[in-house]
Legacy VTK file of the C-alpha trace (Angstrom):
# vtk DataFile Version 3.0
C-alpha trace
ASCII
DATASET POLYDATA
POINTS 174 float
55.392 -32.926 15.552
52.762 -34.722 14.477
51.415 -35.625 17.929
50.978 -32.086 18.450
49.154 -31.678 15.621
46.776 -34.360 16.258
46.658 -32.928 19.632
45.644 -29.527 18.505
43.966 -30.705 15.671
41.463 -32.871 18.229
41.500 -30.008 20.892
39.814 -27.743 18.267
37.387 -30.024 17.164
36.290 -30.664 20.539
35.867 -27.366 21.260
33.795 -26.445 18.017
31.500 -29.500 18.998
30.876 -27.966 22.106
30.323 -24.504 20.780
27.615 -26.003 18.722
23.973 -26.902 20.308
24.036 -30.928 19.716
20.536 -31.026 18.920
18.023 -33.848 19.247
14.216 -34.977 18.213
11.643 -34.904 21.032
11.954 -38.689 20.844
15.636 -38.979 20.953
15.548 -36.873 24.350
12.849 -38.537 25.884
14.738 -42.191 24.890
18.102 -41.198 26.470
17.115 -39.678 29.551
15.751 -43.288 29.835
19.166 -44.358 30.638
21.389 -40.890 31.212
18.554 -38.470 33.264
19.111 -34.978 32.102
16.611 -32.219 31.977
15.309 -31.130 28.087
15.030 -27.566 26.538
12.669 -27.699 23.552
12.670 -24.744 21.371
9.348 -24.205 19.799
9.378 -22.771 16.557
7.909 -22.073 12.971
9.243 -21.576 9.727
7.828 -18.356 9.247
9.252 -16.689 12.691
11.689 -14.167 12.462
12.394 -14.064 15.782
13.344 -17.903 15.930
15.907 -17.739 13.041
16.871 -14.467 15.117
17.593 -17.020 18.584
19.431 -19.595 16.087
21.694 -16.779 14.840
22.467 -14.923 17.941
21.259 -17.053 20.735
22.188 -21.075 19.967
24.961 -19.947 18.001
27.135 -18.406 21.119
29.413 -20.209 22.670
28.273 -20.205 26.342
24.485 -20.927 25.744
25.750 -23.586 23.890
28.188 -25.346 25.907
25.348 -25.259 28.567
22.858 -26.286 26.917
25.089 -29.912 25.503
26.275 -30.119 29.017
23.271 -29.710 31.153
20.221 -30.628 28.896
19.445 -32.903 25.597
18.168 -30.085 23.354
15.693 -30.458 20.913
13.994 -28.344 18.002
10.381 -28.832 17.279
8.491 -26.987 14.823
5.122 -25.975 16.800
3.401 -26.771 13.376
5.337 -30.111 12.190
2.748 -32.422 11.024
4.343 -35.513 12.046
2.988 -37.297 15.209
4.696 -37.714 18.163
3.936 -40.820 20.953
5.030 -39.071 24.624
3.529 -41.292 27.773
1.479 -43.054 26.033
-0.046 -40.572 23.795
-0.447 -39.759 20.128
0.367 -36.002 19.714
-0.825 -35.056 16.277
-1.413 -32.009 13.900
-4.242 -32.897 12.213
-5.199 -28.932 11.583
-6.100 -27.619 7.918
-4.332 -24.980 6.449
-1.638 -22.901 7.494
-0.481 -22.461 11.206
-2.530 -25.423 12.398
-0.499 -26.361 15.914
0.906 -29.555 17.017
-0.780 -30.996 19.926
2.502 -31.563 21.239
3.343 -27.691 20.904
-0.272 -26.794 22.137
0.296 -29.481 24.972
4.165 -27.686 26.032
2.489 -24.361 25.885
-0.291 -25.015 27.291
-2.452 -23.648 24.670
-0.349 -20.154 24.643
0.825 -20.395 21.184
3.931 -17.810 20.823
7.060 -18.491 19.119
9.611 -18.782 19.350
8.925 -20.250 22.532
10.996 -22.676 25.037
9.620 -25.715 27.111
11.512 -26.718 29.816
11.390 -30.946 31.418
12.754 -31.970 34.052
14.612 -35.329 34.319
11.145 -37.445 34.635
9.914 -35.140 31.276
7.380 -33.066 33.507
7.027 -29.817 32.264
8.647 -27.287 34.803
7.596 -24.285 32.466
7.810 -22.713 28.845
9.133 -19.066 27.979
7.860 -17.193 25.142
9.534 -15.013 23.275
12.890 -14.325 22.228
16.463 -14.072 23.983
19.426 -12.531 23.268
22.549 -14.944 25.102
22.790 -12.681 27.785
19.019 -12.782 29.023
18.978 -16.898 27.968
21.890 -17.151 30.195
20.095 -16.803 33.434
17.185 -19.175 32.707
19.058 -21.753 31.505
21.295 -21.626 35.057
17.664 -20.972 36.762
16.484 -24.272 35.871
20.055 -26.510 34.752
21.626 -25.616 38.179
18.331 -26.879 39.920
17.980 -23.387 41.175
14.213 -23.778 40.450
13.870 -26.302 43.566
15.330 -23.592 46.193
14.690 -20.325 45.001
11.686 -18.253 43.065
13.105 -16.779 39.569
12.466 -12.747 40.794
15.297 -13.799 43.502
17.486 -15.701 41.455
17.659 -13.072 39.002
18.231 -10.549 41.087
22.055 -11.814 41.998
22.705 -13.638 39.072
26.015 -13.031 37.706
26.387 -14.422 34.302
29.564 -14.819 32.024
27.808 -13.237 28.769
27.740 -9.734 28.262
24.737 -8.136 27.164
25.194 -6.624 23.447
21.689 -5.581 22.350
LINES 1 175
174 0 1 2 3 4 5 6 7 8 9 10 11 12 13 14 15 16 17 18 19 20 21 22 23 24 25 26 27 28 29 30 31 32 33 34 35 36 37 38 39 40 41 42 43 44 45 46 47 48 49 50 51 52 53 54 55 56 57 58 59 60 61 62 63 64 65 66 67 68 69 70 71 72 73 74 75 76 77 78 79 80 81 82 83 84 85 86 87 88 89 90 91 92 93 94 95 96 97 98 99 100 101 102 103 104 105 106 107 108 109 110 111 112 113 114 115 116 117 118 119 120 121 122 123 124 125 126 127 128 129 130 131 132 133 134 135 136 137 138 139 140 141 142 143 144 145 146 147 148 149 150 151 152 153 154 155 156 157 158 159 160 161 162 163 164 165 166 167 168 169 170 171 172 173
């Protein structure tokens, strides 16, 4: 009996961590894909977007996008205006903008100076920048791009073929 319970009681906790986007700092991804090479989604955002709380809510809250997103990518948050700096290849990336909505370099750098949020930067497994995606998702049109460029679809195929056979598991519901 209380084997089982354990048993259960484990099963469900593994499953709710893996329902749940583990996410990391831009440094913390970049450090262990040092050692464990995996490609890294950054979701650019702002404290004042609706549309990013919108993508935490519906998008990085369902179960799929993120299972897929633990399993094939580190993950990491970065406010586009954080004033904190960040050291990536050798270089300082500051916000040293006055007033509100001054960018990061690091955002400006990701989005290459197309500031929209929320926004997502894709790296591959040597941190190159494959490309970013503005605007928002809902899981069932995330779904796709996160197989597009996970399942190293990218290197074979353009996107406007990829997505025209796609067949995801998430059903669309907006």
């Amino acid at each position: 009996m209380v084997v089982s319970v354990l048993g259960f009681a484990f099963a469900a906790y593994s499953q709710k961590e893996n329902t749940e986007v583990k996410w990391y700092s831009f440094e913390e991804a970049v450090e262990l894909n040092k050692t464990s090479p995996k490609k890294i989604f950054i979701d650019l955002y702002t404290d004042w977007c609706s549309w990013c709380k919108v993508m935490d809510q519906k998008t990085f809250s369902h179960p799929e996008i993120a299972s897929y997103l633990n399993k094939h990518f580190y993950p990491v948050k970065f406010n586009a205006e954080s004033k904190a700096p960040v050291t990536f290849q050798g270089v300082v990336f500051e916000n040293s903008g006055q007033g509100r909505r001054s960018p990061h370099e690091l955002a400006a750098a990701l989005l290459q100076g197309k500031m929209s949020y929320p926004s997502v930067a894709y790296l591959d497994e040597d941190n190159r920048l494959l490309t970013s995606v503005p605007g928002y998702y809902p899981p069932d049109k995330m779904e796709p791009i996160l197989k597009f460029f996970g399942g190293n679809h990218y290197k074979t195929t353009t996107w406007e073929d990829f997505s025209k056979t796609f067949k995801g598991k998430i059903e669309a519901t907006e």
